[in-house]
Steps between C-alpha positions, in 0.01 A plus 500: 500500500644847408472824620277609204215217564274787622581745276233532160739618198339521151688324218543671191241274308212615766583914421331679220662526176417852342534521101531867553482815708116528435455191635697597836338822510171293443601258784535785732247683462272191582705386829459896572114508461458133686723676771304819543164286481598329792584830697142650382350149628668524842394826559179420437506193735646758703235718487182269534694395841474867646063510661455873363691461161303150375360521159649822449609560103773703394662553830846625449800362708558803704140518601502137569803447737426761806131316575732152509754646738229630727297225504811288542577744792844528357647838486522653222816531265623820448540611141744702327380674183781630265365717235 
């Protein structure tokens, strides 16, 4: 058993082979809009978990975070606006 038994590497045969730079730009865009669908998804989930907020639509982050911190009774975070 070697040190590396644990450890999942991909093999060259398992990683996309791109015929050009469309085709990279094409695969990116779509692990970029799967990734950014699964923030908008949590914050939903996050959002339907909050008592006041449920069923809300179009609730933007920054309006959604302060009713989770106080209803977590967390404090909270203090943030720094550059602009």
């Amino acid at each position: 058993m070697s040190d590396n038994d644990d450890i999942e590497v991909e093999s060259d045969e398992e990683q996309p082979r791109f015929q050009s730079a469309a085709d990279k730009r094409a695969h990116h865009n779509a692990l970029e809009r799967k990734r950014r669908d699964h923030i908008k998804d949590s914050f939903h989930s996050l959002r339907d978990s909050v008592p006041s907020l449920q069923g809300e639509k179009g609730t933007k982050t920054k309006l959604t975070l302060p009713p989770v911190f106080l209803y977590e009774h967390l404090p909270l975070p203090t943030v720094f606006c550059h602009g």
